[in-house]
C-alpha positions, 0 to 999 in steps of 0.5 A, a space after each residue: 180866514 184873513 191874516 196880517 203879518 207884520 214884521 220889518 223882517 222879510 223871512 220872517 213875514 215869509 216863514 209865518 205866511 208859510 206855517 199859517 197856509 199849512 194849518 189854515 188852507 183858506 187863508 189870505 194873507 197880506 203883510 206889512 213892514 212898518 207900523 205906518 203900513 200896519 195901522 193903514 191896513 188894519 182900519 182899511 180891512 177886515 182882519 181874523 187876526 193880527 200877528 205883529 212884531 214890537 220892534 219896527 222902525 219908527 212908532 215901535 209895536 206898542 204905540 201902533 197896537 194903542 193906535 189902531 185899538 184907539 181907531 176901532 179896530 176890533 180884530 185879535 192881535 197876538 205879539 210875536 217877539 225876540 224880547 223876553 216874555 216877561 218883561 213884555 207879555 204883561 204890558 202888550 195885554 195892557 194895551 190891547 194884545 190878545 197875546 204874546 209869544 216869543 220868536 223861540 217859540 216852537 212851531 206847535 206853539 204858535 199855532 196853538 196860540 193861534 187857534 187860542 186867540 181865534 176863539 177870542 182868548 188870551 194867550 201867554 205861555 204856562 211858564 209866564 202863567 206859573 211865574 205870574 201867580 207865584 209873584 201875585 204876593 211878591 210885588 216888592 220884589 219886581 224889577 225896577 224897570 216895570 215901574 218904567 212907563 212904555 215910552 221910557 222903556 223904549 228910550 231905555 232899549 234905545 239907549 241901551 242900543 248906543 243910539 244918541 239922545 238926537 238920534 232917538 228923538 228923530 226916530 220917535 219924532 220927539 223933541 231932544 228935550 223931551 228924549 232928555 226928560 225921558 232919560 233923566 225919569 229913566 236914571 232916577 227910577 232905576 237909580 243910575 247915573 249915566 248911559 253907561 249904567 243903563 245899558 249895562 242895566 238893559 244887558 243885564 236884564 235881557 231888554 235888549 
């Protein structure tokens, strides 16, 4: 059984190496800390599953799970993250996820969205299930920030972080112009005025 953990946090890469051993007695696991290092490893094996995390320096999970289901990787991918499951089980999925689990998660948990994802299933947790097919008939009622695009939900956490317009557009390689654009989306769906009020927004709706 062959793993790929990927996280920027080195404990956190060691203690999911650990729990995986201690289910699955013949795996090997090889890790990596950035999504440069995820999308080389990923197209040069070949994987029984991917454990990734979204938030990563440079290219953030999102982006890095697009490219290397764009590059053929074939192997199950399960998300795990600190961010809340609501605002971002759904938009994984869309881009290529088997799964998602919440860093919180306990350990039974996660190996049980393990096996799931192993047999070729989708994992999301009851409770996001529950949620989901109670808001099948209220979509008025979603959050502003869903109609938000994934790049300008991650120019809107990096806002919300304190990062500059500059700052933000070295970190995704993008032109300030471009981050500017992004930004001025950002206001206009969430009908705010000024960084001031997206960070409170992102604060506010547990995007950050």
């Amino acid at each position: 059984m062959k793993f790929l953990i990927a996280d920027d946090h080195a404990i956190v890469r060691k203690g999911l190496a650990q729990l995986l051993r201690e289910e699955f007695s013949d795996a090997e696991i090889q890790e990596a800390s950035n999504s440069n290092e995820i999308i080389e490893k990923a197209k040069g094996g070949i994987w029984d599953i991917i454990l990734m995390d979204i938030s990563m320096p440079g290219r953030n999970g999102l982006e890095t799970l697009k490219q290397i289901r764009d590059m053929g990787v074939k192997a199950p991918v399960l998300v795990i993250s600190m961010h809340p499951e609501e605002q971002y089980a759904i938009r994984v999925i869309k881009a290529g996820a088997s799964g998602f689990l919440n860093k919180d998660s306990a350990t039974e948990e996660l190996i049980a969205a393990v096996h799931k994802v192993l047999l070729g299933k989708k994992y999301i947790s009851a409770t996001l299930a529950e949620k989901l097919a109670e808001g099948i008939d209220s979509s008025s009622q979603r959050p502003a920030h869903e109609l938000l695009s994934d790049r300008e939900l991650q120019v809107l956490q990096l806002i919300a972080s304190g990062k500059t317009v500059g700052e933000i557009a070295d970190e995704i390689s993008l032109s300030v112009n471009t981050i500017s654009t992004y930004r001025a989306r950002i206001l206009e769906k969430l009908n705010l005025n000024n960084s001031a009020e997206l960070t409170r927004y992102a604060l506010d709706n547990a995007l950050v």
